[in-house]
N, C-alpha and C positions, 0 to 999 in steps of 0.2 A: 649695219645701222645700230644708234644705240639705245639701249632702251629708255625710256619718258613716262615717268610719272608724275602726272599734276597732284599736287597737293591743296586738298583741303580743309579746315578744320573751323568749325563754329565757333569756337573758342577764343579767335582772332578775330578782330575788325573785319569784314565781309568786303571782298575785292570788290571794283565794280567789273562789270559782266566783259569787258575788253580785255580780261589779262588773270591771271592765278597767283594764287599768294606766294607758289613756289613751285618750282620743277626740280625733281630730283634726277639725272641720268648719271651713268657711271660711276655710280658713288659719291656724284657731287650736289649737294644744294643750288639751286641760284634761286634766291629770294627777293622777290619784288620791290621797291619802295615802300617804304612806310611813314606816312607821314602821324605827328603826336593828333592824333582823334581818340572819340569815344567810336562807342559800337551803332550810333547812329552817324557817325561823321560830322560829329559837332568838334570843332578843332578845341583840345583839352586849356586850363586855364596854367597861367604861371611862363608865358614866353617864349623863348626858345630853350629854356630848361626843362619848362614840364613837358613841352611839343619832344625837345629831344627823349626824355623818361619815357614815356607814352610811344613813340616810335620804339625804343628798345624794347621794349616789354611784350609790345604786339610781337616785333620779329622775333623774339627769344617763344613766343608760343607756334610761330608756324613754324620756326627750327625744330623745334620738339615734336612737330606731328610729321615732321619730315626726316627724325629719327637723326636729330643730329641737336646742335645746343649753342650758345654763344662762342663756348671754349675751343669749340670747332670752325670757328668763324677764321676764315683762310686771307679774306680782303673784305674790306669798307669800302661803299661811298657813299658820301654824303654831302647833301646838297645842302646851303645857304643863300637864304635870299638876303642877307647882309650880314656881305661874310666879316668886313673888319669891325661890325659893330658885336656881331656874336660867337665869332671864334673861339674867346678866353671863356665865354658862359656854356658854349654847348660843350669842346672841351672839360668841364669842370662835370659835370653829368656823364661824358662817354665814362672816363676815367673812372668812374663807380662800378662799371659794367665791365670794364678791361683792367684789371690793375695788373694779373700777373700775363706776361708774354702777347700784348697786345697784336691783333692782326696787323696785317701791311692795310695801308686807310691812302685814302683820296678825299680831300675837303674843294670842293669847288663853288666859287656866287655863281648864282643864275637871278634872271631878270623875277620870275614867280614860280611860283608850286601852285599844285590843285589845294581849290579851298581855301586859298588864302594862308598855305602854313608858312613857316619859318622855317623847317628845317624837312631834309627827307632822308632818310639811309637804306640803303639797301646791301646785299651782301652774297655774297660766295662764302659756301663751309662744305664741310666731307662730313658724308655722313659718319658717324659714331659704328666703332667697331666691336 
């Protein structure tokens, strides 16, 4: 069996109580969705650029308390609630966070997200050696 540690850190948006910001087992992260919020779940302002900012920022703090970091980021997904109208805009934001050797990514629409967001990402990374 292998080992499981829930990750958690105040520092990030506060999960709700069905799910953990992250699990780290064999060395690898799997980190939850993140949708762009504040720290009360108030969906951030600026669209799907600051929703997208605001999602990386949050996961880049639970990667870090899960001893690992963006650069370690292995796979993306992320979800759009309208994909052909924000594709080139939330694009245009990941790319500030990935310039050099970008992970493998997955971009897919779906019908909604919690809270009414625009955008979700979630991710796989190793932890930091």
């Amino acid at each position: 069996m292998s080992d499981r540690k829930v990750i958690f850190t105040e520092e990030a948006n506060p999960p709700l109580p069905i799910y953990s910001q992250a699990i780290v087992s064999n060395g690898t992260v799997y980190a939850s969705g993140n949708i762009g919020c504040d720290r009360e779940l108030k969906l951030v302002e600026g669209g799907v650029q600051g929703q997208t900012r605001a999602a990386l920022k949050n996961l880049a703090i639970v990667l870090k308390a899960s001893g690992s970091g963006l650069e370690h980021i292995l796979k993306v997904n992320i979800y759009l609630t309208d994909l052909p109208k924000d594709f080139a805009a939330m694009n245009e934001v990941y790319a500030e966070f990935f310039q050099d050797k970008p992970p493998a990514r997955t971009c897919i629409g779906v019908a909604a997200l919690p809270l009414g967001a625009e955008v979700e990402i979630e991710c796989v990374a190793a932890v930091a050696k």
